[in-house]
C-alpha positions as CSV (number, residue, x, y, z in Angstrom):
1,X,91.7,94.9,140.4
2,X,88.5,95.8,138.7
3,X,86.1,97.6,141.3
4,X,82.1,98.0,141.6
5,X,80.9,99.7,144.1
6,X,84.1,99.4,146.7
7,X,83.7,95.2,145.2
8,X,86.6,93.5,143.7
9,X,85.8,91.9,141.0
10,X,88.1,88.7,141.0
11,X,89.0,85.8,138.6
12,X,87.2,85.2,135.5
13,X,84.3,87.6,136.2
14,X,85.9,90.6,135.0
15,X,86.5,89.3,132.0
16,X,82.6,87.8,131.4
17,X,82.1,91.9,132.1
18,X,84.6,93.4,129.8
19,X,83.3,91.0,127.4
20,X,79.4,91.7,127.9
21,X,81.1,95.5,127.6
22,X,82.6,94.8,124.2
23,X,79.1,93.5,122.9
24,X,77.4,96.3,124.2
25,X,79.9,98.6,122.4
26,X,79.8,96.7,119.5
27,X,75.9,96.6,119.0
28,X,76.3,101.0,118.9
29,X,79.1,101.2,116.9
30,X,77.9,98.6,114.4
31,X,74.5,100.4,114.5
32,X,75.9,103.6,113.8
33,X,78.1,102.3,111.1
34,X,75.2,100.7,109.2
35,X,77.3,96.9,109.4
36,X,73.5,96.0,110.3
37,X,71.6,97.4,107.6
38,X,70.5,94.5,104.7
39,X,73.3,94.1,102.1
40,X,70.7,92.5,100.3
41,X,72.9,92.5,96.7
42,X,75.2,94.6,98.0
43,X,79.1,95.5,97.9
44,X,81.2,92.9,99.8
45,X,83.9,95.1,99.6
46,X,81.9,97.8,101.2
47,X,80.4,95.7,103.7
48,X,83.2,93.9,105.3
49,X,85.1,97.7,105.2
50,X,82.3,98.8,107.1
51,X,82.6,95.4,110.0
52,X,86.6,95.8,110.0
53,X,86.2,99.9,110.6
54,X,83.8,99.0,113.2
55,X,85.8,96.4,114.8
56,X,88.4,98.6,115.2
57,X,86.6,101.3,117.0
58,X,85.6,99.0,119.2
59,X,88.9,97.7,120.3
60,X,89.8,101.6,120.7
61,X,87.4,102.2,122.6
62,X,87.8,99.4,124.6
63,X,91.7,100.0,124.9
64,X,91.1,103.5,125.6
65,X,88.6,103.2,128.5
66,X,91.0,100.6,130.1
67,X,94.2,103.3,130.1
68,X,92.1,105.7,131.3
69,X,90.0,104.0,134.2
70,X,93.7,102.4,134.9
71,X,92.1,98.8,134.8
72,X,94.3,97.8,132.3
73,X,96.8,96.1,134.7
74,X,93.9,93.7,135.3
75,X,93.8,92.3,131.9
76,X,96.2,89.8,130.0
77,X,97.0,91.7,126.6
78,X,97.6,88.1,125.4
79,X,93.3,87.5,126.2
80,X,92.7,90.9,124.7
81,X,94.8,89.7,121.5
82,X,93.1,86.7,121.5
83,X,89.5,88.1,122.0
84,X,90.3,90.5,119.2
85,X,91.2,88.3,116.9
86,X,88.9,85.6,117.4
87,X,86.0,88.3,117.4
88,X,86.7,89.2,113.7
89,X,87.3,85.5,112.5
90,X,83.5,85.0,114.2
91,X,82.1,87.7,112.7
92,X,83.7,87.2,109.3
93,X,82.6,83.9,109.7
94,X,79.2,84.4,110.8
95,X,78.5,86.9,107.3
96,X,80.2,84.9,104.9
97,X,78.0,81.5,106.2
98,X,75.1,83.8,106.6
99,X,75.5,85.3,103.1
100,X,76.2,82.0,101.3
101,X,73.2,80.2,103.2
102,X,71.0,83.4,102.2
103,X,71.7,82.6,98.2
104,X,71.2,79.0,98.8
105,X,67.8,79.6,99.5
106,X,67.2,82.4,97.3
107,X,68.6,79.8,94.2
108,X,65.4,77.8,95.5
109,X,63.0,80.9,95.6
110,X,63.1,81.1,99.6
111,X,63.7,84.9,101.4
112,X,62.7,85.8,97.8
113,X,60.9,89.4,97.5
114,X,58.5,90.0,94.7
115,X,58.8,93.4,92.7
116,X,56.2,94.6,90.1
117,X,58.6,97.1,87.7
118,X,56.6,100.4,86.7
119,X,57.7,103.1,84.5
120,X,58.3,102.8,80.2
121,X,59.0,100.0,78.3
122,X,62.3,100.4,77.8
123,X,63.3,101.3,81.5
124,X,60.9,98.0,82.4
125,X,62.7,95.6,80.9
126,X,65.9,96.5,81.1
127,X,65.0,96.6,85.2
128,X,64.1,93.4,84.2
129,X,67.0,92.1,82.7
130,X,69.2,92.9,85.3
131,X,67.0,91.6,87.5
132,X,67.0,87.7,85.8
133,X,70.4,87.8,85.5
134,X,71.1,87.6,89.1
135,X,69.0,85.1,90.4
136,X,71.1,84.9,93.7
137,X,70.2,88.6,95.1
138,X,66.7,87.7,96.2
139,X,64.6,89.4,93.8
140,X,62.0,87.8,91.7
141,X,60.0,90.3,89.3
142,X,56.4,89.1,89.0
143,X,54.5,92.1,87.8
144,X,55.3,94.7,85.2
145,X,53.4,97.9,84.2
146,X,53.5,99.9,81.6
147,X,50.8,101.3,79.5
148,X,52.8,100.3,76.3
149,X,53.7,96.5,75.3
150,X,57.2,95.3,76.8
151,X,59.6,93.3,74.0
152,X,59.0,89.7,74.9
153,X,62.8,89.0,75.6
154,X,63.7,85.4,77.7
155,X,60.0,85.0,77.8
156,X,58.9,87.8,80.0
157,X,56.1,87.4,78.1
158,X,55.3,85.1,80.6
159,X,54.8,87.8,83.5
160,X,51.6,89.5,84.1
161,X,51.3,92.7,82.4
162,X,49.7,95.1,84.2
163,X,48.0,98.3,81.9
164,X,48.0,101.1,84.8
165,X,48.7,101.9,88.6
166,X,45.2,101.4,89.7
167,X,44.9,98.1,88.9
168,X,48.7,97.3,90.3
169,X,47.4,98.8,93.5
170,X,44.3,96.6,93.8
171,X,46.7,93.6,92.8
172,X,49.1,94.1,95.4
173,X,47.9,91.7,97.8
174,X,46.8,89.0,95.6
175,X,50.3,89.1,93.7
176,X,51.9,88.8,97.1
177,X,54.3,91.9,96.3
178,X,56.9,93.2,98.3
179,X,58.2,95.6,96.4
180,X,57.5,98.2,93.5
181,X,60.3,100.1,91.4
182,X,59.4,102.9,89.5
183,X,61.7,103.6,86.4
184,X,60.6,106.7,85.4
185,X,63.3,109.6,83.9
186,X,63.7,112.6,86.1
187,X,61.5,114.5,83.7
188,X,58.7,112.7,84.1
189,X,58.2,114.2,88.1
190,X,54.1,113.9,87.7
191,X,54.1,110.0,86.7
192,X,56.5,109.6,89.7
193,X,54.2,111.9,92.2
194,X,51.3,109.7,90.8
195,X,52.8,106.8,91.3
196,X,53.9,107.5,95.3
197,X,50.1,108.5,96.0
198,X,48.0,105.8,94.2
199,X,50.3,103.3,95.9
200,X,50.3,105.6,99.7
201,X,47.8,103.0,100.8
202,X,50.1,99.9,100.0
203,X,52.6,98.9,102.8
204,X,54.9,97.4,100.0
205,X,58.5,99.1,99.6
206,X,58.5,101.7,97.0
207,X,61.9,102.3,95.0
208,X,62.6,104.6,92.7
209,X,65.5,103.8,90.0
210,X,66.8,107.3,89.1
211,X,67.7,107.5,85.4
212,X,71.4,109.5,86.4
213,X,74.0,106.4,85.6
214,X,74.2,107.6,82.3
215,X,76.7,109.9,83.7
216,X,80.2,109.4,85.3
217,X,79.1,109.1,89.4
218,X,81.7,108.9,91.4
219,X,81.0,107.7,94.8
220,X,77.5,108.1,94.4
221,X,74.4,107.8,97.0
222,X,72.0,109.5,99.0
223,X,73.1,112.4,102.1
224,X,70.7,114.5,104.1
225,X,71.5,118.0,104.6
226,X,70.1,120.6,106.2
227,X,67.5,118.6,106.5
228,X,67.1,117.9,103.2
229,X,67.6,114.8,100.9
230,X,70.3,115.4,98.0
231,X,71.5,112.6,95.5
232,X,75.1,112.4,95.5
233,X,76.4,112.6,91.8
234,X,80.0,113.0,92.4
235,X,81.5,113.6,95.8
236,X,84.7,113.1,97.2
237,X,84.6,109.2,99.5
238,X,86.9,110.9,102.2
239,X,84.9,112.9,104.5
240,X,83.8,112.2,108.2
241,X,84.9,109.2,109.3
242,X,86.9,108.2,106.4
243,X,88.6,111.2,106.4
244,X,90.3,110.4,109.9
245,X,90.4,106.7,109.3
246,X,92.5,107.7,105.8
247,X,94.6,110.2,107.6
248,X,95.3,108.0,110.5
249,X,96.5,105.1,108.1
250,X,98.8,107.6,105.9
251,X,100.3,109.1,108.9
252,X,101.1,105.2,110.9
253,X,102.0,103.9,108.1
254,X,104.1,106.3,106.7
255,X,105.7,107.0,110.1
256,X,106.8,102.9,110.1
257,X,108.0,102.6,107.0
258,X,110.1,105.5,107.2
259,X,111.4,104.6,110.5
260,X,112.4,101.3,108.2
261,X,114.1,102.7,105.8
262,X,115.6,105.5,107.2
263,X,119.4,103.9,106.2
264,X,118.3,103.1,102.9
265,X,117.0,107.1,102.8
266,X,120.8,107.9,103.6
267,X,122.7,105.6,101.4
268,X,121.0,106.4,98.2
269,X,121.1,110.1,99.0
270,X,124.8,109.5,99.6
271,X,124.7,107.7,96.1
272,X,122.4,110.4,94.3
273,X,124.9,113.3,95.5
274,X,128.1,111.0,94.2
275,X,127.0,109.9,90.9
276,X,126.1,113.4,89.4
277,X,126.3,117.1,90.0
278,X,123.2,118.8,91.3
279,X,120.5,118.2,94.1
280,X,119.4,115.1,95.9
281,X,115.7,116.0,95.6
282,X,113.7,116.4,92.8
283,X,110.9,118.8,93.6
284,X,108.2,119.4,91.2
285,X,105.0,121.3,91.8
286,X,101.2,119.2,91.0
287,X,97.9,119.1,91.4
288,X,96.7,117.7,94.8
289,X,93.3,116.9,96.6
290,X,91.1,119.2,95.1
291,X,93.3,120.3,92.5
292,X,95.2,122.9,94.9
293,X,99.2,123.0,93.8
294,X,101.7,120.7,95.9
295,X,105.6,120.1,95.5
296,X,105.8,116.7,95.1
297,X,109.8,115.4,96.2
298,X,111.7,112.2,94.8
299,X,115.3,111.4,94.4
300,X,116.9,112.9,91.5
301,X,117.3,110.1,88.5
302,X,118.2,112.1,85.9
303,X,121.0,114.7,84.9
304,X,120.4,118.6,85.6
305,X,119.1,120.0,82.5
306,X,116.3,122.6,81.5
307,X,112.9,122.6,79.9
308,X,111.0,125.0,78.2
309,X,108.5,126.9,79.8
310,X,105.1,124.7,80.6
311,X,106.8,121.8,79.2
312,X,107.2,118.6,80.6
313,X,109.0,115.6,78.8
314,X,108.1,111.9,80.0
315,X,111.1,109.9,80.8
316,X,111.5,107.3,77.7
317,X,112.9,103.7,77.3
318,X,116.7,104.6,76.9
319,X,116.3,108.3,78.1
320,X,119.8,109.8,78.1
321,X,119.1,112.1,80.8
322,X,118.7,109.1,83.3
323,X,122.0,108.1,84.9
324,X,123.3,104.9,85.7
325,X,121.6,105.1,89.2
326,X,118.6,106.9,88.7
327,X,117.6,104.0,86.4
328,X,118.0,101.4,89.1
329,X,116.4,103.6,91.3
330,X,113.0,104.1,88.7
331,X,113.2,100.2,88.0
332,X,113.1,99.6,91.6
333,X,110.6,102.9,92.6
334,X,113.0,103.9,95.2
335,X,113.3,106.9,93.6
336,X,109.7,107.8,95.4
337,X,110.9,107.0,98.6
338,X,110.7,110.8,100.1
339,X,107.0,111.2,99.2
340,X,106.8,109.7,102.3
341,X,107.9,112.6,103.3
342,X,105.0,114.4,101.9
343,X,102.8,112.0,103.5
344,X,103.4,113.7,106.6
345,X,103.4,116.9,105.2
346,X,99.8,116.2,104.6
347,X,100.0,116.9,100.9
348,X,99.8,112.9,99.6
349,X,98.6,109.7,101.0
350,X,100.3,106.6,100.6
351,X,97.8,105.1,97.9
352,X,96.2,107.0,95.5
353,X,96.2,108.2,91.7
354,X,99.6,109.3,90.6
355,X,100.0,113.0,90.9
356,X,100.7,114.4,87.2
357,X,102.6,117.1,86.0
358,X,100.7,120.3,85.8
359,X,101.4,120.6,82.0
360,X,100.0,116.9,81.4
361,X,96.8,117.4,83.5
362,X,96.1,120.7,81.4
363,X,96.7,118.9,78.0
364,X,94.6,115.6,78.8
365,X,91.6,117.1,80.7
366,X,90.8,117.9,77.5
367,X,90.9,114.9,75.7
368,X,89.7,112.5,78.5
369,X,86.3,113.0,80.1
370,X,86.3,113.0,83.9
371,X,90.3,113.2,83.9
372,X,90.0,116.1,86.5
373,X,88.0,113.8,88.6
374,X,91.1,112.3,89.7
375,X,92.1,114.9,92.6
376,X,89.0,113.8,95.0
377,X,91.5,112.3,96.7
378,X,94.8,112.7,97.6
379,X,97.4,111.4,95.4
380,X,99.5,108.6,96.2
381,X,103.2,106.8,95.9
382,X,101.3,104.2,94.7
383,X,98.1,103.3,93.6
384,X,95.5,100.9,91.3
385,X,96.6,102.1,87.9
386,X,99.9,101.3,89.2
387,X,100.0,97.4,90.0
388,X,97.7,96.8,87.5
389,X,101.1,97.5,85.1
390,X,100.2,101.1,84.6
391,X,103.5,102.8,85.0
392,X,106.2,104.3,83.3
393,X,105.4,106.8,80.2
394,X,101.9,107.4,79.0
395,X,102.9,107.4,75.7
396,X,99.3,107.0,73.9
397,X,95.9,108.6,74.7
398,X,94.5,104.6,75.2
399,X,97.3,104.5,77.6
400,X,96.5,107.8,79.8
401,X,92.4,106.6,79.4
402,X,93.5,102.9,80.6
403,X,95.5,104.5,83.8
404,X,92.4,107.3,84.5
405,X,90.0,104.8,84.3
406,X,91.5,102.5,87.0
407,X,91.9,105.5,89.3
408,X,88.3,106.6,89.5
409,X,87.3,103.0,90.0
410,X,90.1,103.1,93.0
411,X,88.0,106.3,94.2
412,X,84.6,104.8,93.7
413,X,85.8,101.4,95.6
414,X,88.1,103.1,98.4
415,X,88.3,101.4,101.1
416,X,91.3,100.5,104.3
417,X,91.8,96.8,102.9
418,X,91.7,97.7,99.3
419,X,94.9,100.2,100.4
420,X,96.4,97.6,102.1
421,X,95.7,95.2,98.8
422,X,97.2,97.6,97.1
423,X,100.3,98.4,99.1
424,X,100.8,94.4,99.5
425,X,100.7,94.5,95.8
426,X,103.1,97.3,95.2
427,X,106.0,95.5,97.8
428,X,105.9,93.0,95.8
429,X,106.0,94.6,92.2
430,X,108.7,96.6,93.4
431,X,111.7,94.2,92.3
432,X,109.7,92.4,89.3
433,X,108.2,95.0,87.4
434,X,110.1,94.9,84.4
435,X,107.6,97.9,83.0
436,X,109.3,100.7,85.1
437,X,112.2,102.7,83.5
């Protein structure tokens, strides 16, 4: 029995308390976790990562404290199952209706804020632009200034045009602005310092729209350190907490399936050894997280034969050094099955870009820009590149661009559902990808 104070807590009670427990955790970990910061035009990918991480610490936590206060004799695992599951239906439930009722009423100019755009011209309207074009975020432009004439594209002509700060700063109030985005390039520091202390007397929100997506981000934002505000530009998206919650999914999952396929792990090693001479493994060293060296292990597919020195020649349609087996077990990417292995090892994860040969990633960091930004990650059996029918031999640049460019939008969109997406995806490519050889 649960006990307060020397008090047995009988019957339903306890559970009103666990439960009043569970919201209480939930409110800190959901704080903490920003799940109730505005997504105001935000990620939905990123958002509902962010409630199903938080969910789940919560049912640790919960699951935890029971083991250890010894109170978990008291409780029904099939209410706890229940509870858990009907708590993320409602609170799926509760953002999508929220979400969709929030662009109902911004479609008829309700919850709308009103931005005044600052900065050039150029910057100004294209703000602008972007802006119009998604009516459904909640942002209506009603102001724009700029000391020089703004094209009068879609009739934005039709906005006030405002010649300076100081008159945008006496207008704030009878505009009925919310907000004000500056647009001003990096170089331009004074205009933006200007800008921040003619408007210090305004309570409106002031934004600045840096002009640094001209380059390559990859998993962009804002981090203090030291105390001190930094842009990110291009950081890696597993550290902190997603470095555990990536580590602890690799090493479950991994640990499952190979407990699952442990007698197919014996049979086709039987197979490998029988159907020609030399090893079962194929061990081959590549470029992991960070770009430090890893031996990378599969099944051998292909007959024992040498290469030149720093060479490395892709496996073609028809290869003769594949042998009757290793081509089943590359149509069917059984033949990756011990990577697993080095899932474990702590050298790959289960999704992730495709390690590449040393020799390849040498000739095509040249040729591709951002190739190298590949290894912010671990690399994976399987990945994005790789159920969108990127497989098999890169036998064109287009082709090696194609498969790079699906991997840094894998790293820029990481999260635990869009590895399980892709895992789903890979089970069931497995047997019908005719593009494998």
């Amino acid at each position: 029995m649960l006990r307060f104070g020397g008090t047995e807590v009988l019957g339903p009670t306890r559970y009103l308390y666990a439960m009043l427990a569970g919201v209480l955790l939930t409110l800190a970990v959901f704080s903490e976790l920003g799940v109730y910061r505005t997504w105001r035009a935000g990620s939905r990918s990123a958002m509902y990562g962010r409630l199903f991480l938080g969910w789940g610490v919560v049912l640790g936590v919960l699951a935890s404290i029971s083991y250890l206060s010894k109170t978990g004799e008291d409780f029904s695992r099939l209410w706890f199952a229940y509870w858990a599951g009907i708590g993320l239906v409602g609170l799926v439930a509760v953002r999508l209706l929220g979400r969709t009722l929030l662009q109902a009423l911004h479609q008829y100019g309700l919850g709308v804020r009103r931005v005044a755009i600052v900065g050039p011209a150029d910057a100004v309207e294209s703000v602008r632009q972007r802006v119009s074009s998604l009516p459904w975020v909640g942002f209506q432009v009603v102001a724009l200034c700029t000391p020089d004439s703004v094209p009068d594209v879609d009739n934005s002509g039709a906005l006030p045009h405002v010649p300076d700060l100081k008159t945008l700063s006496a207008s704030v109030e009878a505009q009925r602005i919310d907000e004000i985005w500056l647009t001003w390039p990096m170089r331009e520091e004074a205009h933006i310092r200007t800008a921040t202390q003619l408007l210090s007397d305004s309570v409106v929100n002031i934004r600045w729209i840096p002009d640094i997506f001209s380059f390559r981000l990859i998993n962009h934002g804002v981090t203090e350190l030291a105390g001190m505000p930094m842009l990110d530009l291009s950081v890696t998206p597993i550290s902190g907490i997603n470095w555990l919650v990536k580590e602890v999914e690799d090493k479950v999952l991994a640990s499952l399936i190979l407990a699952m396929i442990s007698p197919i792990l014996l049979i086709v090693a039987i197979g490998v050894k029988l159907s020609s001479p030399g090893p079962v493994l194929f061990k081959q060293v590549r470029h992991g997280w960070d770009g430090r060296r890893i031996e990378v292990w599969k099944f051998r597919s292909m007959k024992t034969h040498d290469e030149a020195l720093g060479q490395v020649t892709q496996a073609k349609r028809g290869d003769n050094r594949i042998t009757r087996l290793g081509a089943f077990l590359r149509k069917t990417s059984l033949d990756e099955l011990p990577q697993f292995f080095n899932v474990l090892q702590g050298r790959m994860s289960i999704v992730g870009p495709r390690p590449h040969a040393v020799a390849h990633n040498e000739q095509y960091k040249q040729l591709i820009p951002h190739y190298l930004q590949r290894h912010r990650m671990k690399p994976g059996i399987t990945g994005w590149a790789q159920v969108n029918g990127l497989r098999g031999e890169t036998d064109t640049l287009d082709k090696m661009r194609a498969r790079v460019e699906y991997d840094l939008y894998y790293i820029e969109h990481w999260s635990v559902w869009f590895d399980l997406r892709i895992i789903a995806q890979t089970a069931l490519k497995m047997f019908f990808d005719r593009s494998a050889y």
